[in-house]
C-alpha positions in Angstrom: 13.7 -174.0 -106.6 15.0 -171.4 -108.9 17.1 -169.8 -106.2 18.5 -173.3 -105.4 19.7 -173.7 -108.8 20.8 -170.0 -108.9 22.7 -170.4 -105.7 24.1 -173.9 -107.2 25.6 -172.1 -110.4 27.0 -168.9 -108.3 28.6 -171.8 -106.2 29.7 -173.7 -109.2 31.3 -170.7 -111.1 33.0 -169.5 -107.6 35.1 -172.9 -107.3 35.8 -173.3 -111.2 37.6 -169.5 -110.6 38.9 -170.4 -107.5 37.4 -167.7 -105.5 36.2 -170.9 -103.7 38.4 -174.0 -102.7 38.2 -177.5 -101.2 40.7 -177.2 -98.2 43.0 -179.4 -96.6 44.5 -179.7 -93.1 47.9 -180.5 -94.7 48.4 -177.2 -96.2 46.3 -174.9 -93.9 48.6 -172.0 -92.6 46.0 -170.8 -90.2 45.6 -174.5 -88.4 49.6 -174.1 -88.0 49.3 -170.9 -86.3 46.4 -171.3 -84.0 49.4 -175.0 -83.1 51.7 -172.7 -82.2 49.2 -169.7 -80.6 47.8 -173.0 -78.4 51.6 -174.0 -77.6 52.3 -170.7 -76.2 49.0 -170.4 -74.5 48.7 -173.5 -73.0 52.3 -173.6 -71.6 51.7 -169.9 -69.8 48.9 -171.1 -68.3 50.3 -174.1 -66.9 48.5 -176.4 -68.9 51.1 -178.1 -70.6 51.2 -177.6 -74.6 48.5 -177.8 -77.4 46.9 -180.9 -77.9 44.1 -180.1 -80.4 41.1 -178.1 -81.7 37.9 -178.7 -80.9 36.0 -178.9 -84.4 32.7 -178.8 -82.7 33.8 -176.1 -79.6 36.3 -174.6 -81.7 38.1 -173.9 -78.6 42.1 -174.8 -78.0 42.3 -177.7 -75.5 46.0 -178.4 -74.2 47.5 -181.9 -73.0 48.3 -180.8 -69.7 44.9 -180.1 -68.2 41.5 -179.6 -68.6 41.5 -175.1 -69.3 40.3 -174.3 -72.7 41.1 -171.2 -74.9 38.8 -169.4 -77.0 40.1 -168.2 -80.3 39.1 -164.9 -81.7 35.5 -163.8 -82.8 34.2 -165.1 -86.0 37.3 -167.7 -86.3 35.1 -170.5 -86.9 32.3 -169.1 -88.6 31.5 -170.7 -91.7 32.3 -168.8 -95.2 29.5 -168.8 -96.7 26.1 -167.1 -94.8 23.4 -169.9 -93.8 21.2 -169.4 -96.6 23.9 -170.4 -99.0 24.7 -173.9 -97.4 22.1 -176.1 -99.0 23.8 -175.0 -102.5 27.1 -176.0 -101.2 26.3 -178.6 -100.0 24.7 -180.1 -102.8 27.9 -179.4 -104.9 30.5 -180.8 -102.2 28.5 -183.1 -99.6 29.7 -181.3 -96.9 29.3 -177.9 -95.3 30.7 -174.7 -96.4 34.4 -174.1 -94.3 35.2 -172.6 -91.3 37.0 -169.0 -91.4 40.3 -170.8 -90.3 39.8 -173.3 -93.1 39.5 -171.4 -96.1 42.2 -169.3 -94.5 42.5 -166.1 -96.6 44.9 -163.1 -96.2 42.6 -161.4 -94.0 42.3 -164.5 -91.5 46.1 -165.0 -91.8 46.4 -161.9 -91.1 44.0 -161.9 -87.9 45.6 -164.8 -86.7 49.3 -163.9 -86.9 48.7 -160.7 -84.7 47.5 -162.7 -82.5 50.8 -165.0 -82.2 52.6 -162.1 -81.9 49.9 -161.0 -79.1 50.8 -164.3 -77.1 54.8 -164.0 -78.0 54.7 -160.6 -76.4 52.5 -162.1 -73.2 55.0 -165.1 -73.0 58.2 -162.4 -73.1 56.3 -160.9 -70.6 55.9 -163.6 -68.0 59.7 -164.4 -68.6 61.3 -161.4 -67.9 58.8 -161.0 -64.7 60.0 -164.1 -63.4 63.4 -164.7 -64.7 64.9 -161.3 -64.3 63.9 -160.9 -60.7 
């Protein structure tokens, strides 16, 4: 019990100094890039564009067909470690957020070498076909 409350407080004093935050799809830059990672994706593979994330797969699906893409490792991992959800949860209802939710520099980061991973595959295919 003294742990829970422990874990409660740590919790507590993390959001009050903002080192944790409640987060939002409306202003989540790393949701925007994994859009436009799935748009390039999903159209080189012939799949038409993004259509959505699965929250519970956490793999991109596109409109076009029935191929999913797998983000990189840890992408949806949850921010906190296991042990530390039941504190969380007692403070917001809800469980601790996914890597791509909470969104940091690092993740950011992560993410935006990967657009530029796909933007250098989709220049690729391009000039291989339409320079022929």
């Amino acid at each position: 019990m003294l742990l829970k409350i422990f874990t409660a407080v740590l919790i507590s004093m993390a959001v009050q100094n903002g080192a944790i935050s409640e987060v939002t799809q409306e202003n989540n830059a790393c949701l925007k890039l994994i859009e436009k990672i799935g748009g390039i994706a999903c159209h080189l593979i012939g799949e038409g564009g993004f259509y959505r994330l699965g929250q519970s797969t956490c793999l991109i699906s596109c409109s076009g067909g029935t191929y999913s893409i797998s983000l990189p490792d840890g992408t949806c991992d949850r921010t906190l470690e296991p042990e530390n959800w039941q504190g969380y949860f007692q403070l917001f209802h809800h469980l601790p957020p996914l890597q791509y939710e909470n969104c940091d520099e690092r993740w950011t980061e992560k993410l935006q070498r990967w657009l530029q991973e796909w933007e250098k595959r989709n220049k690729t295919a391009y000039n291989s076909i339409c320079m022929k």
